[in-house]
N, C-alpha and C positions, 0 to 999 in steps of 0.2 A: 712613650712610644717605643723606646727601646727592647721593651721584655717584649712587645708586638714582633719584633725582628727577629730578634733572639726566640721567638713562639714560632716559628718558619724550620728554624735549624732540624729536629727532629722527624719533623712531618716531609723535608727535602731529604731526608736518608730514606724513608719509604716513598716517597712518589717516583725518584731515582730509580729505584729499584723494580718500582710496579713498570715504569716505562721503558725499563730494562728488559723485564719478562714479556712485553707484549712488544717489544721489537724485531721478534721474528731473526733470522739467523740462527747462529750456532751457541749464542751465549748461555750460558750455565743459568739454569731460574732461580732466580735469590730468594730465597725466605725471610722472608717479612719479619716473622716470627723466632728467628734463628735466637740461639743464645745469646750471643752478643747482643743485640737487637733487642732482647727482652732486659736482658740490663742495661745498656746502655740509654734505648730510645723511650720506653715506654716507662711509666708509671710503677711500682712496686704492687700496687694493686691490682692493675690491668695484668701483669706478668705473671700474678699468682692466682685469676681468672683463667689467664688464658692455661696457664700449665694443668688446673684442674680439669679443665673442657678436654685438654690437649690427652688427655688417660683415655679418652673414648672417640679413636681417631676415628675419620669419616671411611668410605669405602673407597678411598684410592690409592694409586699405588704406591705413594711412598708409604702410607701405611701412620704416620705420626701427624697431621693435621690433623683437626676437629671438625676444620673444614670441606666442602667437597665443590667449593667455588673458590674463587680469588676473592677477598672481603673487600678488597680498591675498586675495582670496577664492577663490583655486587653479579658476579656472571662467570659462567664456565669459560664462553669463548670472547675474547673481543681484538679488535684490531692494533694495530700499532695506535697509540693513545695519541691524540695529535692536541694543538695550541694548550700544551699543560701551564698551567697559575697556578701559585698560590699568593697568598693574600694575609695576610695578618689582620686581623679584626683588635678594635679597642677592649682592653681585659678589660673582664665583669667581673668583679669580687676576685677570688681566686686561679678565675679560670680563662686563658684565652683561648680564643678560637679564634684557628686557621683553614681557610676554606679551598680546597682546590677545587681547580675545575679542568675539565679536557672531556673531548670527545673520543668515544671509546668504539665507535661499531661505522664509522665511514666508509672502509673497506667493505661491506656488507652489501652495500648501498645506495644511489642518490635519493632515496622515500625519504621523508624530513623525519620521520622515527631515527633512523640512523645517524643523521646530523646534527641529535641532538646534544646540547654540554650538559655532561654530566657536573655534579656538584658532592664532594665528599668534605665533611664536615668533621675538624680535627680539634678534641679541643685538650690543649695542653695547659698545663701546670707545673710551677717550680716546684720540683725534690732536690734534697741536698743540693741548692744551687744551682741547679741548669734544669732548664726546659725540658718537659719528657709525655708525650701523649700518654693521655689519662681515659681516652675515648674515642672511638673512629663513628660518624653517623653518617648511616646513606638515606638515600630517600629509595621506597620502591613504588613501582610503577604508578600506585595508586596516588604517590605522593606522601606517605607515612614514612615521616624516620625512623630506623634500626639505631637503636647503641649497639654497638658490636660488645659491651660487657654488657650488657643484658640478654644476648642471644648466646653468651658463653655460660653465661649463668643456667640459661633456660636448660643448654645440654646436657648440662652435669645432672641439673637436676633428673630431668626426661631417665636419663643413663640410672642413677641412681634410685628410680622409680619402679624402672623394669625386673629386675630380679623380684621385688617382692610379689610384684603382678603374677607374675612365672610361679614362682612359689603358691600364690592361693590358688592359680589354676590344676596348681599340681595337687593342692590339699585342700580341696574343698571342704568347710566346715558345713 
């Protein structure tokens, strides 16, 4: 049960940080995704996902995310995140998972949509010796889980699809 504990450490430097960003005030918004962040917390795979995605940033203003949401709370806007958990789950093979949970849009709200707990699904694995997320899963509304390296995946690709589209538009054979 130990690496379950030790499976928490990584996933508590991004929940920190996500609870940070929607605390509202004057604090500076941390990047999840920042350098240090991509070596130290994450996976070497997931780091080298994300930095491919990261070539074809989304339309906002700092201009170097791939994203054009916050990938924690799967949402542009959400409230001060409140009762945050995380949870360590019994490893499967290689891989544990860490579950947090917290409600994210209370502010919004008393409709029971707003009160609802959200649940993001972490699953880490040892690199060189320490714990490092390997994958972020949300669920959306319908209930379908995202691997957030599959929707990195997806963009590279998407990105890497359109020049050639553009090009037969332009040279119709």
């Amino acid at each position: 049960m130990a690496l379950a504990a030790d499976a928490t450490a990584p996933v508590k430097v991004i929940m920190d940080a996500t609870v940070s960003n929607w605390a509202g005030g004057d604090s500076d918004w941390q990047d999840i995704f920042d350098e240090s962040k991509l070596k130290d917390v994450y996976s070497k795979d997931f780091a080298a996902k994300y930095q491919a995605a990261a070539q074809f940033p989304a339309a906002d203003e700092d201009g170097i995310s791939p994203f054009d949401y916050d990938v924690i709370v799967n949402a542009q806007d959400a409230c001060p995140l409140e009762d945050m958990k995380l949870a360590g789950q019994p490893p499967k093979g290689d891989v544990t998972e860490v579950l947090a949970t917290f409600k994210k849009s209370t502010c919004m709200g008393s409709d029971v949509d707003y009160q609802k707990t959200t649940t993001v699904r972490f699953e880490v694995i040892q690199e060189a010796g320490k714990p490092v997320i390997d994958d972020i899963i949300t669920i959306d509304d319908n209930g379908n889980p995202s691997s957030l390296k599959s929707v990195m995946q997806d963009l590279v690709k998407q990105q890497q699809q359109q020049p050639s589209d553009q090009q037969k538009l332009a040279n119709p054979q």
